[in-house]
LOTOR-299085 format. One line per field, with one value per residue: residue number from 1; x, y, z of N, C-alpha, C, O in turn; residue in one letter. Coordinates in steps of 0.001 Angstrom, whole numbers, plus 500000, padded with zeros to 6 digits. Example, Ala and Ser with C-alpha at 12.3 -4.5 7.8 and 13.67 -1.06 7.14 Angstrom:
BEGIN
n: 1 | 2;
npx: 513190 | 512850;
npy: 494310 | 497750;
npz: 507800 | 507080;
capx: 512300 | 513670;
capy: 495500 | 498940;
capz: 507800 | 507140;
cpx: 513200 | 512900;
cpy: 496700 | 500030;
cpz: 507800 | 507870;
opx: 514236 | 513409;
opy: 496681 | 501138;
opz: 508465 | 508039;
res: a | s;
//
This chain:
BEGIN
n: 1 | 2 | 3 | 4 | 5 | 6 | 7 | 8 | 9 | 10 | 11 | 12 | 13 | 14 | 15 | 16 | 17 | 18 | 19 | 20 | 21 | 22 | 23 | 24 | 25 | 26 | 27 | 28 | 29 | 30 | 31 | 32 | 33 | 34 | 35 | 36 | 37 | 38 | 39 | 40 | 41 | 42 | 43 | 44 | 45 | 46 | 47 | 48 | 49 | 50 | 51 | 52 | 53 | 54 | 55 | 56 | 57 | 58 | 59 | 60 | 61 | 62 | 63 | 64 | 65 | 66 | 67 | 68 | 69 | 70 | 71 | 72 | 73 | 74 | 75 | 76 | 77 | 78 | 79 | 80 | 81 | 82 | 83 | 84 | 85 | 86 | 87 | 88 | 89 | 90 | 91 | 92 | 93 | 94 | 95 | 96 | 97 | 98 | 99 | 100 | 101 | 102 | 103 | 104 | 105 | 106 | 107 | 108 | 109 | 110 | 111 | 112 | 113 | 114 | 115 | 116 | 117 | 118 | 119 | 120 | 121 | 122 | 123 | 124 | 125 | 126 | 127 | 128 | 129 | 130 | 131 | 132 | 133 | 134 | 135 | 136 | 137 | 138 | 139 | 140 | 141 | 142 | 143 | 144 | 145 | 146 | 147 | 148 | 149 | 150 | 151 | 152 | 153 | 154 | 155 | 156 | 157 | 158 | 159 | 160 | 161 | 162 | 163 | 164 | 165 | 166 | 167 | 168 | 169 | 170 | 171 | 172 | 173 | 174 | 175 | 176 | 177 | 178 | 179 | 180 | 181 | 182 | 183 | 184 | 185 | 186 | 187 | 188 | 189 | 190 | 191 | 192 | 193 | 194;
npx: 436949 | 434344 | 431733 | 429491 | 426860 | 427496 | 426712 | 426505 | 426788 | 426292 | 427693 | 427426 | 428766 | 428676 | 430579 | 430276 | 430990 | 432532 | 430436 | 429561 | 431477 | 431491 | 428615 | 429557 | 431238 | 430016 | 427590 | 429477 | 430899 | 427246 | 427932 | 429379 | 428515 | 427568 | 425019 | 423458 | 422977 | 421780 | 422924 | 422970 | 424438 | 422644 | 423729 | 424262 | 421939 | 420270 | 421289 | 421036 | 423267 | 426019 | 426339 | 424624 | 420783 | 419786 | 417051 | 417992 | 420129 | 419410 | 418015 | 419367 | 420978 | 419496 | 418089 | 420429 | 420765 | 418239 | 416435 | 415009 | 417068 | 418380 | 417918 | 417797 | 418817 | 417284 | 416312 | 418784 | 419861 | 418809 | 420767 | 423413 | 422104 | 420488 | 422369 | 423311 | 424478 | 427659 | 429742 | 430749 | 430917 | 431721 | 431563 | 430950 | 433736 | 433539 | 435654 | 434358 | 432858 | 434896 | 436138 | 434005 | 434047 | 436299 | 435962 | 433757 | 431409 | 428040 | 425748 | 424508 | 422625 | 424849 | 426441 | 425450 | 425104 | 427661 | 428400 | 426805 | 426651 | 429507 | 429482 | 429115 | 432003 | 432592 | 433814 | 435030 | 434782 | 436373 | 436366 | 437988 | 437679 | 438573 | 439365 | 440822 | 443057 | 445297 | 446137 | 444277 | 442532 | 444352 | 445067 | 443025 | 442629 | 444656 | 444204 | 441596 | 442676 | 444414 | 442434 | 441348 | 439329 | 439336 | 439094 | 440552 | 440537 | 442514 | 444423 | 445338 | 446944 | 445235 | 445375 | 447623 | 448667 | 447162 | 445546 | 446744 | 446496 | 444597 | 442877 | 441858 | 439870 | 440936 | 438533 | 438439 | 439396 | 437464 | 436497 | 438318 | 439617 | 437543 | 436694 | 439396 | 439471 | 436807 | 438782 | 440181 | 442308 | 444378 | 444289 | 447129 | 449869 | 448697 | 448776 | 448717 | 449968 | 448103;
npy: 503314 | 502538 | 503361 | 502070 | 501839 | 502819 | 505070 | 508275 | 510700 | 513937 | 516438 | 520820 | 523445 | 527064 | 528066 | 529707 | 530394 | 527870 | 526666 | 525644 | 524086 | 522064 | 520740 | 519446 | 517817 | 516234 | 515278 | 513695 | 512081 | 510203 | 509204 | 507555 | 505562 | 505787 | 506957 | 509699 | 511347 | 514629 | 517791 | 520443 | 523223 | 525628 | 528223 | 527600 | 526747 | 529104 | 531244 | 533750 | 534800 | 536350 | 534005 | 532635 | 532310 | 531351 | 529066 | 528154 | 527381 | 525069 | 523869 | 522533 | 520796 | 519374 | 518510 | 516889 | 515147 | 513648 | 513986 | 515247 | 518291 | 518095 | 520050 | 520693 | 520697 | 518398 | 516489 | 515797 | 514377 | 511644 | 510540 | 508865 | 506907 | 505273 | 504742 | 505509 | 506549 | 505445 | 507188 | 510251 | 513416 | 516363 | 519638 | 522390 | 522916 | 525353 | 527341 | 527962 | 525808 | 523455 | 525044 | 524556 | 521450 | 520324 | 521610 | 520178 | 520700 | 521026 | 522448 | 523089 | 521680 | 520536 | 520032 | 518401 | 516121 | 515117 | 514875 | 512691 | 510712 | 510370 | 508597 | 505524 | 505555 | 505662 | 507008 | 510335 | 512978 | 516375 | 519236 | 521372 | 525027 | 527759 | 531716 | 531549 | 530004 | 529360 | 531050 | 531862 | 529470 | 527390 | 525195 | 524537 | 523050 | 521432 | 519773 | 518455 | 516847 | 514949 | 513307 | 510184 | 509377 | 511413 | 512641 | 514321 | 515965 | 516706 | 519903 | 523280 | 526511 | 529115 | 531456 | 533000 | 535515 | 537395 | 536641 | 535541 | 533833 | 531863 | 528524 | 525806 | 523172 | 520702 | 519363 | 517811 | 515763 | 514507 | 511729 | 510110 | 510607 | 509927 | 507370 | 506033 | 506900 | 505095 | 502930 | 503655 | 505436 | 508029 | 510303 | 511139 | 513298 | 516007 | 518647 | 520362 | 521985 | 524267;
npz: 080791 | 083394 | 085443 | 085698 | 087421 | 090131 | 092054 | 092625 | 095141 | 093570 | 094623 | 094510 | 095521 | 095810 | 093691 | 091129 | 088755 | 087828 | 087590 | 084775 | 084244 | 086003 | 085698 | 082960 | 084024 | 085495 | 083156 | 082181 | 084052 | 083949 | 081626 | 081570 | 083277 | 085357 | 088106 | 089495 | 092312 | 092611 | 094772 | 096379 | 097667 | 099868 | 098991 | 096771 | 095316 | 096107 | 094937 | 092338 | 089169 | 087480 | 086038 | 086106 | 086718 | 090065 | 089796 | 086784 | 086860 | 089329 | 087532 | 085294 | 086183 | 087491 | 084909 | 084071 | 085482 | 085812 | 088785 | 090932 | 092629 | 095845 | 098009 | 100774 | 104480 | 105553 | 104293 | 102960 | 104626 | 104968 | 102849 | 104387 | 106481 | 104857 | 103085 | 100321 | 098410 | 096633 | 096589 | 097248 | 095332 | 095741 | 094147 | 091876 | 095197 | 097606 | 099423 | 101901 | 102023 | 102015 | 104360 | 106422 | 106357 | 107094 | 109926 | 110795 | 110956 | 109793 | 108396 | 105524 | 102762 | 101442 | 102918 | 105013 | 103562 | 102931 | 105661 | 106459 | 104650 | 105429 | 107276 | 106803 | 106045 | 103208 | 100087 | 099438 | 096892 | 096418 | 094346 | 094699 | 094393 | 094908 | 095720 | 097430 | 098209 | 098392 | 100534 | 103149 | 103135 | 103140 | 105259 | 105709 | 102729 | 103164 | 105836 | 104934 | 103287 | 104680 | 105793 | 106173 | 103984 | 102371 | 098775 | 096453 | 093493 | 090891 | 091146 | 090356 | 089749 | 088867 | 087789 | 088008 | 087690 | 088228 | 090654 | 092888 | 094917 | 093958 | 093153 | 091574 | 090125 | 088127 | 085944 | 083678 | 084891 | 086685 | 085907 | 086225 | 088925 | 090746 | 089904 | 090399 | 093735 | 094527 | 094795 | 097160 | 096608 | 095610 | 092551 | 091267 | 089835 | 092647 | 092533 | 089631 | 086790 | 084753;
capx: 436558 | 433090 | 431500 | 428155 | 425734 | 427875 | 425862 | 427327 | 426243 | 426677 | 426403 | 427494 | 428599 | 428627 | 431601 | 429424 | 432307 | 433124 | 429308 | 429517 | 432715 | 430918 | 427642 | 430047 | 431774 | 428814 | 427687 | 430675 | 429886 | 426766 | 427882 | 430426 | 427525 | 427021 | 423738 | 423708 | 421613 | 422053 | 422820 | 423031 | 424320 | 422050 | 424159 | 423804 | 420377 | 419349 | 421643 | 421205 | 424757 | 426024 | 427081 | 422859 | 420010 | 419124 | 416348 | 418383 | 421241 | 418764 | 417105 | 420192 | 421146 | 417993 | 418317 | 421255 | 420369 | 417181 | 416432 | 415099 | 417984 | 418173 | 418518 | 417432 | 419593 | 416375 | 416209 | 419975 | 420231 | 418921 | 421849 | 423899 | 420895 | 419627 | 423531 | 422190 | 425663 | 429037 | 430687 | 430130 | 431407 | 431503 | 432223 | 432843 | 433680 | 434325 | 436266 | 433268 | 432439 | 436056 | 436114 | 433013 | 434360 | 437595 | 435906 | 432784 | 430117 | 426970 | 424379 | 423711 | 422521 | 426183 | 427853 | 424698 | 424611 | 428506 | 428766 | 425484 | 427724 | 430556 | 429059 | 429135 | 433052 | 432841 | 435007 | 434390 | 435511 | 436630 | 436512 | 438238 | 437650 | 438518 | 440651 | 442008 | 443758 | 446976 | 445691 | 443121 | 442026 | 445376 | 445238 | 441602 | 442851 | 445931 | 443369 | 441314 | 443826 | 445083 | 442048 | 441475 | 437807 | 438765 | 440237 | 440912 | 440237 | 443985 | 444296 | 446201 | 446663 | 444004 | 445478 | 448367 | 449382 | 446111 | 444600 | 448430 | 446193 | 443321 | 443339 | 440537 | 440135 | 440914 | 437335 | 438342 | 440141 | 436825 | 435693 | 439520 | 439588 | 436004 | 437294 | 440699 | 438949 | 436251 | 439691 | 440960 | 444140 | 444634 | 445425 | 448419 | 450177 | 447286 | 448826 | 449224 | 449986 | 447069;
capy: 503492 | 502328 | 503400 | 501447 | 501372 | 503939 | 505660 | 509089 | 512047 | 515303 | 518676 | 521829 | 524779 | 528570 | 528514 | 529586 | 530573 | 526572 | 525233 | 524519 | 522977 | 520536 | 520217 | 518749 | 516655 | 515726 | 514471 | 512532 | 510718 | 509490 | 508920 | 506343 | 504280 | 506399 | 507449 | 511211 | 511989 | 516025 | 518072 | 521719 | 524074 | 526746 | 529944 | 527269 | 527046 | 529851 | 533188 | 534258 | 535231 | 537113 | 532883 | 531720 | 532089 | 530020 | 528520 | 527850 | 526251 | 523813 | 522648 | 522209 | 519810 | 518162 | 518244 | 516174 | 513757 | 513351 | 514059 | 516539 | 518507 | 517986 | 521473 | 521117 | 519560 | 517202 | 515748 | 515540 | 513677 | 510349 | 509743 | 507855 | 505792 | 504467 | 504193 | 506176 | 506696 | 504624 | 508116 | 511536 | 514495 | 518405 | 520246 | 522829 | 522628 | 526228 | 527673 | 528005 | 524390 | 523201 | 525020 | 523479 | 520106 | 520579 | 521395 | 519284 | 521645 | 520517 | 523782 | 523252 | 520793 | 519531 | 519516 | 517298 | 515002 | 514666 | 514030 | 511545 | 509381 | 509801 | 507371 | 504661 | 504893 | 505396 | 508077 | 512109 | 513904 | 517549 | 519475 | 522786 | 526300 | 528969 | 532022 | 531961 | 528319 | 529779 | 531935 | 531511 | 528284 | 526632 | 524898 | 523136 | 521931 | 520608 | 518842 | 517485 | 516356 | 514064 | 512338 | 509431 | 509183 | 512746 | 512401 | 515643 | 515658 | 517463 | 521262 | 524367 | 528239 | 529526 | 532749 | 533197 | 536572 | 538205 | 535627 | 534329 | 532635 | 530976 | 527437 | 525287 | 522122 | 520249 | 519076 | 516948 | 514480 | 514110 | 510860 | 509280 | 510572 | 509007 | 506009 | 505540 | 507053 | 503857 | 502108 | 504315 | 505727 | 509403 | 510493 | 511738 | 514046 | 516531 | 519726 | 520262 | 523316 | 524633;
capz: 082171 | 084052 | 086639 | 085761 | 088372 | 090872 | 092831 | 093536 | 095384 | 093383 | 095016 | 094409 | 096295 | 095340 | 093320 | 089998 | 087824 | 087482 | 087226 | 083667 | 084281 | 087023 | 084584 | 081943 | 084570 | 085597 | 082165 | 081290 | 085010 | 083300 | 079896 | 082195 | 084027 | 086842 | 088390 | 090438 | 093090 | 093129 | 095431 | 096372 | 098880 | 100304 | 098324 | 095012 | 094887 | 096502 | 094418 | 091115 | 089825 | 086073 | 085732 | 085356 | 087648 | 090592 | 088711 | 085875 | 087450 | 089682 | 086538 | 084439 | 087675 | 087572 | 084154 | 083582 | 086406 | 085917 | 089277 | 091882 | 093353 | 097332 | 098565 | 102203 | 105276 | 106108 | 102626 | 102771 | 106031 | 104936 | 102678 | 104931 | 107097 | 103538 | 101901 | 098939 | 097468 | 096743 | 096685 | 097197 | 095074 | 096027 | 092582 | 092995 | 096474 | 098127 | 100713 | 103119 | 102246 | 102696 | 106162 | 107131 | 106092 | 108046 | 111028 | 111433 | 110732 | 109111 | 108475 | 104513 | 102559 | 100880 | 104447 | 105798 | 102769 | 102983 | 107082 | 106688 | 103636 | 106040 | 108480 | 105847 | 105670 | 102135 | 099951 | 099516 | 096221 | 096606 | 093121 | 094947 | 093657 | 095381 | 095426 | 098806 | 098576 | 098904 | 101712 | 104072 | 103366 | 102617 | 106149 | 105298 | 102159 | 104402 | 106740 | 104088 | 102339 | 105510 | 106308 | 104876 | 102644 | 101158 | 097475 | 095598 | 092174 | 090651 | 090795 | 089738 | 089805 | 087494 | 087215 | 089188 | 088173 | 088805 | 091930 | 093118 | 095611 | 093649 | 092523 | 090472 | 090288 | 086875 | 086019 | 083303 | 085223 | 087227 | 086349 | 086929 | 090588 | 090942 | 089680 | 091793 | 095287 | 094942 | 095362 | 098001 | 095962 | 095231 | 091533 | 091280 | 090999 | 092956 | 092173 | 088520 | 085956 | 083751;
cpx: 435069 | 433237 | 429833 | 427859 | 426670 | 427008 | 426808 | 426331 | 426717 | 426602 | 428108 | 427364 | 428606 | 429883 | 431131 | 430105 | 432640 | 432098 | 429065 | 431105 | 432156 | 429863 | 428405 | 430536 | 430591 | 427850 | 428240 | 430634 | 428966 | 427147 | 428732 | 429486 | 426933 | 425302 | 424040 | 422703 | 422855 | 421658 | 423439 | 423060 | 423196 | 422512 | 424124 | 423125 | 419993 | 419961 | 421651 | 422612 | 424513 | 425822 | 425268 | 422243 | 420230 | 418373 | 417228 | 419568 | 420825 | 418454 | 418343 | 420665 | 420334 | 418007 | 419154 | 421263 | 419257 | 416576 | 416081 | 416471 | 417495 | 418798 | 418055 | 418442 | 418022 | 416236 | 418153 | 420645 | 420015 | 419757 | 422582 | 423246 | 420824 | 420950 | 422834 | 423778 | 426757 | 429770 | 430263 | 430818 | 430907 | 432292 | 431266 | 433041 | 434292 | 435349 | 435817 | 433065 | 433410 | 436240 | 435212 | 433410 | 435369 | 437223 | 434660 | 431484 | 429111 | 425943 | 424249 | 423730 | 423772 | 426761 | 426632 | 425172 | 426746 | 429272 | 427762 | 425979 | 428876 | 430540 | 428840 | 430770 | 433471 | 433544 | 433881 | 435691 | 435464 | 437303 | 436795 | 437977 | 437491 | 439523 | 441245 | 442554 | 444880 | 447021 | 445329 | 443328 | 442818 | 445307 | 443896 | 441856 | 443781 | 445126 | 442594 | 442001 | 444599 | 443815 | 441505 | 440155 | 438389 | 439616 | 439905 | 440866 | 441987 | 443681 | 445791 | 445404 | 445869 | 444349 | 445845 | 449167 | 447981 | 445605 | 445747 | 447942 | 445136 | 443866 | 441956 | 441220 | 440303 | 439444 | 437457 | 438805 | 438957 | 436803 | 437652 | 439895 | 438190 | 436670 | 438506 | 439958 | 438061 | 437479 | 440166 | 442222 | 443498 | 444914 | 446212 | 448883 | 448224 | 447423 | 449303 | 449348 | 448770 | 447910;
cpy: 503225 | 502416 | 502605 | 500570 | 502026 | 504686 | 506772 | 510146 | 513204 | 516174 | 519320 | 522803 | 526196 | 528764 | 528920 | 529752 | 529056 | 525756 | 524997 | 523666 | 521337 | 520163 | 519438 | 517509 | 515378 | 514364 | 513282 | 511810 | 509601 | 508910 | 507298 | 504869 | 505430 | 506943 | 508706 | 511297 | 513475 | 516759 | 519802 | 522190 | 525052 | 528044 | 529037 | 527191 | 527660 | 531229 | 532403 | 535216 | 535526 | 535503 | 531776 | 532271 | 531218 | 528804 | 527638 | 526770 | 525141 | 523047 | 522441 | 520909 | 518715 | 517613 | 516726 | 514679 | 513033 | 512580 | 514950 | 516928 | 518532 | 519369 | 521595 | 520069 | 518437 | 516449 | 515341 | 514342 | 511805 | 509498 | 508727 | 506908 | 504662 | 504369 | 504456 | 505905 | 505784 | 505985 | 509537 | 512563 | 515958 | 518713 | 521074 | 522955 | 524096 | 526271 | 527697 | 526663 | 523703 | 523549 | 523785 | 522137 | 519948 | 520324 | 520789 | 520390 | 521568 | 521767 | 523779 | 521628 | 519703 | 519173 | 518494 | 515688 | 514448 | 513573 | 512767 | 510580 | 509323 | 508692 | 506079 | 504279 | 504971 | 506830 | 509343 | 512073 | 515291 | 518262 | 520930 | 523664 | 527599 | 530262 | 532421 | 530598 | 528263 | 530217 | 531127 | 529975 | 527401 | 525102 | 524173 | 522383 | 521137 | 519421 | 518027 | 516148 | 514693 | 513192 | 511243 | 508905 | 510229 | 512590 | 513742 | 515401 | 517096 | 518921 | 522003 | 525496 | 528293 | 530433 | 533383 | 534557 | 538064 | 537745 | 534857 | 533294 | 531459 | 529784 | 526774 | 523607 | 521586 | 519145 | 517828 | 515862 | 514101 | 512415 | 509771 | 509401 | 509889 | 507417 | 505344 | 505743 | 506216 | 502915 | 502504 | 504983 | 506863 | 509498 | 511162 | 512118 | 515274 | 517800 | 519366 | 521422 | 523055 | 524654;
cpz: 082301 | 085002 | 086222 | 086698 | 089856 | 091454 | 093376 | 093700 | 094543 | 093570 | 094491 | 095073 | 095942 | 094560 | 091902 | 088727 | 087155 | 087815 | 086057 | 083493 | 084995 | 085916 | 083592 | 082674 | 084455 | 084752 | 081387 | 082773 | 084702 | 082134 | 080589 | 082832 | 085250 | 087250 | 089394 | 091044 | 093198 | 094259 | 095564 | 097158 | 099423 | 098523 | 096843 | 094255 | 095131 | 095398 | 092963 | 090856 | 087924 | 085887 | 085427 | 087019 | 088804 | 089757 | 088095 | 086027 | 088262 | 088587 | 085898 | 085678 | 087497 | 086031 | 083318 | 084488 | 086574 | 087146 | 090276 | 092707 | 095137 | 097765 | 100231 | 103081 | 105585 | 105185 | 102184 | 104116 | 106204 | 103985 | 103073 | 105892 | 106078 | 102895 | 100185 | 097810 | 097993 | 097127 | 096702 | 096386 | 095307 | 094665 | 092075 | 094117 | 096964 | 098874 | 101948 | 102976 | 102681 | 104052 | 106717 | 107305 | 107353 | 109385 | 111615 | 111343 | 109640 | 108875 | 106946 | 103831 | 101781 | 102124 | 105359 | 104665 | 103310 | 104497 | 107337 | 105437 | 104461 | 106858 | 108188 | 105508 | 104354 | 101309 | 099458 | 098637 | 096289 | 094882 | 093669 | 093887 | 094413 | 095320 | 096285 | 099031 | 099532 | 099786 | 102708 | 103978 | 102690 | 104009 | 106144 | 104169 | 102538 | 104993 | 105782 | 103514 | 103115 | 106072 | 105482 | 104056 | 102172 | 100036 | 096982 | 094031 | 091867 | 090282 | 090420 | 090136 | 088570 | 086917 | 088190 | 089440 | 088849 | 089950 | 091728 | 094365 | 095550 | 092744 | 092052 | 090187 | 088748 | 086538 | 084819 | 083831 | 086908 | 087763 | 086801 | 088173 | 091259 | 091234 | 091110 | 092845 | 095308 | 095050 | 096489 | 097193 | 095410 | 094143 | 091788 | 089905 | 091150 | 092484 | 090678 | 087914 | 085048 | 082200;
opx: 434397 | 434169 | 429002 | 428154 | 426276 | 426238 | 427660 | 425422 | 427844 | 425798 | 429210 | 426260 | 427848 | 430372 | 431832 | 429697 | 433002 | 432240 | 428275 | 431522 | 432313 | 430208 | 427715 | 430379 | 430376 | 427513 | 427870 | 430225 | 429267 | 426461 | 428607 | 429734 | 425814 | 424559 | 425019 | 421582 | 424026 | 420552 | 424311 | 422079 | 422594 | 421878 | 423971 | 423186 | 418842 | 419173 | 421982 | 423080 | 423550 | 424705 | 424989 | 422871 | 420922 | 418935 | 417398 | 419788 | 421545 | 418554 | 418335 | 420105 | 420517 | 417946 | 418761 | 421650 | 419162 | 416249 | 417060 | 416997 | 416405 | 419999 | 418027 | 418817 | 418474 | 415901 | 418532 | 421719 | 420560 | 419741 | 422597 | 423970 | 421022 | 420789 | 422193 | 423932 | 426919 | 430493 | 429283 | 431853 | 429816 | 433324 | 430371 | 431930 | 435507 | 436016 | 436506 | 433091 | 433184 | 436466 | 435462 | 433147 | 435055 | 437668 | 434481 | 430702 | 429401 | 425115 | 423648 | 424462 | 423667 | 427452 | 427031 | 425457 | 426935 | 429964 | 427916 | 425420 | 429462 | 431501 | 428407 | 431079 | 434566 | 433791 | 432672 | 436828 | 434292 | 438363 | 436026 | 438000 | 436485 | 440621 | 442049 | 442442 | 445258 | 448090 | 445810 | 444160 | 442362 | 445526 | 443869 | 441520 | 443677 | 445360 | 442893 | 441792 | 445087 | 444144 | 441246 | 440265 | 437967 | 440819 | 438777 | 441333 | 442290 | 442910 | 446910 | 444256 | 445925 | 443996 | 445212 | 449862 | 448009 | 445009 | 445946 | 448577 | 444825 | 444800 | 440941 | 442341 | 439590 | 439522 | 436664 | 438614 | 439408 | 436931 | 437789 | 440494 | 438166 | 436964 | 438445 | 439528 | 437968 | 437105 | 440739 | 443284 | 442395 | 445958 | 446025 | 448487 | 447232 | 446418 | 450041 | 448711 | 448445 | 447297;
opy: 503646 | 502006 | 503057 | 499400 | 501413 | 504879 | 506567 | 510492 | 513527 | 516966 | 518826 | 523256 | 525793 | 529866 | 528241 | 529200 | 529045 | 524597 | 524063 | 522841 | 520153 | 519250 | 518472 | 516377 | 514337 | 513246 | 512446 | 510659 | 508424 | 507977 | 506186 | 503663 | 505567 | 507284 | 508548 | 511331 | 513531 | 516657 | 520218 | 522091 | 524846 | 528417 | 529681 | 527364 | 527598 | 532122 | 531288 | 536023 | 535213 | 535453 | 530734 | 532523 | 530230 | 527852 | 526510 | 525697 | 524145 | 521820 | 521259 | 519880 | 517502 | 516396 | 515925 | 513548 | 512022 | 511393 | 515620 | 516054 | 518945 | 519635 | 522702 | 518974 | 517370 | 515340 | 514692 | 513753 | 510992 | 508267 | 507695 | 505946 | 503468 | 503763 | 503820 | 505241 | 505400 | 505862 | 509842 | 512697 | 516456 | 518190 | 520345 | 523362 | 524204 | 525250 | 527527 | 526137 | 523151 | 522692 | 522675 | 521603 | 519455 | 519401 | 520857 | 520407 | 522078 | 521657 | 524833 | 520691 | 518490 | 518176 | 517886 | 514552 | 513446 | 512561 | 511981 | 509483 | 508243 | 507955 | 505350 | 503228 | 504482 | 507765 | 509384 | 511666 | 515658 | 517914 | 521802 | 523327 | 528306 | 529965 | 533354 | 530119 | 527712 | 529976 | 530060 | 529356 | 526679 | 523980 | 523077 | 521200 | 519966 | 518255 | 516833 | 514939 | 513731 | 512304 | 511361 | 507813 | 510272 | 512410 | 514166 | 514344 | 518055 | 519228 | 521513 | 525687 | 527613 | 530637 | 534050 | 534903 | 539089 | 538672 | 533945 | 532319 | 530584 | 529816 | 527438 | 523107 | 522266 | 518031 | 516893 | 514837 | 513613 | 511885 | 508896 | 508460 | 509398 | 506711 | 504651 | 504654 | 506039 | 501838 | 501579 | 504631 | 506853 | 508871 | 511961 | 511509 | 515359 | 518308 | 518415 | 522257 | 521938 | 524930;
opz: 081359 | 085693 | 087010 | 086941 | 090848 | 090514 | 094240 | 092946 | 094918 | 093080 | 094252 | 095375 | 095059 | 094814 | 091152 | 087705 | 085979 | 088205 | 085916 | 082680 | 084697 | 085167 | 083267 | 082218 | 083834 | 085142 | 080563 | 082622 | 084904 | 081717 | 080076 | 082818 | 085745 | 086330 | 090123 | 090535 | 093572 | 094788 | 094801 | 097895 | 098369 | 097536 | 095805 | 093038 | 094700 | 095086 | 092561 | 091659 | 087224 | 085371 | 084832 | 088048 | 088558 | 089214 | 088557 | 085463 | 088190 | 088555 | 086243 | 085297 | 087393 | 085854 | 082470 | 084194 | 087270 | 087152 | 090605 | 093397 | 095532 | 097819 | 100768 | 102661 | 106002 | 105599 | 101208 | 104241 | 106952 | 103995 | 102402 | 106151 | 106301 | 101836 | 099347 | 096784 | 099151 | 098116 | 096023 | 097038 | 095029 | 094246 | 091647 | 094456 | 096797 | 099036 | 102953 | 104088 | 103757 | 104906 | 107185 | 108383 | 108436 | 110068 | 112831 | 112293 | 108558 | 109779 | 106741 | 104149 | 101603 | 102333 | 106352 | 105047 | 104000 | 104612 | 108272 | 105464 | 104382 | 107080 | 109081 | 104947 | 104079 | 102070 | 099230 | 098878 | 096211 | 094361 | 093264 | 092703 | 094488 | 094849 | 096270 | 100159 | 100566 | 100346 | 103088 | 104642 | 101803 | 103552 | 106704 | 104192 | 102172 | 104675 | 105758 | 103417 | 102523 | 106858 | 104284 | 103499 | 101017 | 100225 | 097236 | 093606 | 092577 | 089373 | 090264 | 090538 | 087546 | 085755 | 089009 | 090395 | 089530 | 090499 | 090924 | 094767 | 096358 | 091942 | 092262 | 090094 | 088010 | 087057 | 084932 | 083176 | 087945 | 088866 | 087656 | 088693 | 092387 | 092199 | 092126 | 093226 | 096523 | 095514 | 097066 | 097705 | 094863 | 093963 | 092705 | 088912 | 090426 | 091987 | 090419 | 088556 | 084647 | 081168;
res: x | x | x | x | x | x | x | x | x | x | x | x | x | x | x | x | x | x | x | x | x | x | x | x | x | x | x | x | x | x | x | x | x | x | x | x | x | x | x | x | x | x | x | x | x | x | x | x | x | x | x | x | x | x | x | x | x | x | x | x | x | x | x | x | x | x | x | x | x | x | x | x | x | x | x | x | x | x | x | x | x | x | x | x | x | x | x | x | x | x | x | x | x | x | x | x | x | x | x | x | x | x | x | x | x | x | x | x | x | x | x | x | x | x | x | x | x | x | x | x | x | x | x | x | x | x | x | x | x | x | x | x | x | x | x | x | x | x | x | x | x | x | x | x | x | x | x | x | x | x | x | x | x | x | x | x | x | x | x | x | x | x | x | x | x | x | x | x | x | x | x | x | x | x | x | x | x | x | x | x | x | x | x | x | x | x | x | x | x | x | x | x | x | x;
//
């Protein structure tokens, strides 16, 4: 697989439990060709969590992209003017970010960078993680799911007898939903067992 010379957006939303899952993705992105401009919600760069610092989790970001992370909507907004990225990924992509997505609501810097690459036409990866899938926010990954830039990277129950409604995205099969969604085509299948 290559993605050399890809241009993708990477942010990150508060799901902190599954940011060294994205950091590895992340990695094996570059190791492929890819280049990352990072990116970061508000609650990703701004909380310290048991799962690493703030701090610690910007620079590991910056780190691996060798790159300042974009943590503000005004620094996130000239994405799609300037066609910065072929593709955008959210990973991990909440439940609050998923709403937002759903319903058109721009107020942090992943939901600016994502509606300012939407205007380009070009595709949005969704690296879910939340544990109201099954719940609440079954009806945004529904809507997502139906329009047509958003590709899903393949999920599962994480831990279905303790959180029968949380699901996680499979992080190794990153860079192959990357891949297919610059064609337009979904991997398949989306739901999978752990």
């Amino acid at each position: 697989m290559s993605l050399e010379g890809v241009k993708i957006g990477y942010g990150l939303s508060g799901s902190f439990c599954t940011f060294e899952k994205s950091f590895e993705a992340a990695k094996r992105l570059l190791q492929a060709g890819a280049e990352l401009i990072p990116i970061m919600s508000f609650n990703a760069a701004g909380l310290s969590t048991r799962f690493g610092t703030a701090e610690e989790n910007i620079q590991k970001l910056e780190d691996i992209s060798s790159r300042k992370v974009i943590k503000t909507i005004e620094d996130a907004e000239p994405i799609g003017p300037n066609k910065l990225c072929d593709i955008m990924v959210a990973a991990p992509c909440t439940a609050n970010t998923l709403a937002k997505l759903a319903l058109g609501i721009t107020d942090t810097p992943l939901t600016m960078a994502i509606k300012s690459h939407l205007r380009n036409g070009r595709p949005v990866v969704i690296a879910v993680s939340t544990n109201d899938a099954l719940a609440g926010c079954a009806k945004n990954i529904g809507i997502l799911q139906n329009y047509w830039h958003y590709f899903f990277v393949p999920y599962a129950q994480d831990n279905f007898e303790k959180k029968p409604n949380s699901i996680v995205a499979d992080f190794t099969l990153m860079e192959q939903t990357v891949e297919l969604a610059l064609k337009g085509i979904q991997l398949q299948p989306v739901i999978r067992q752990i």
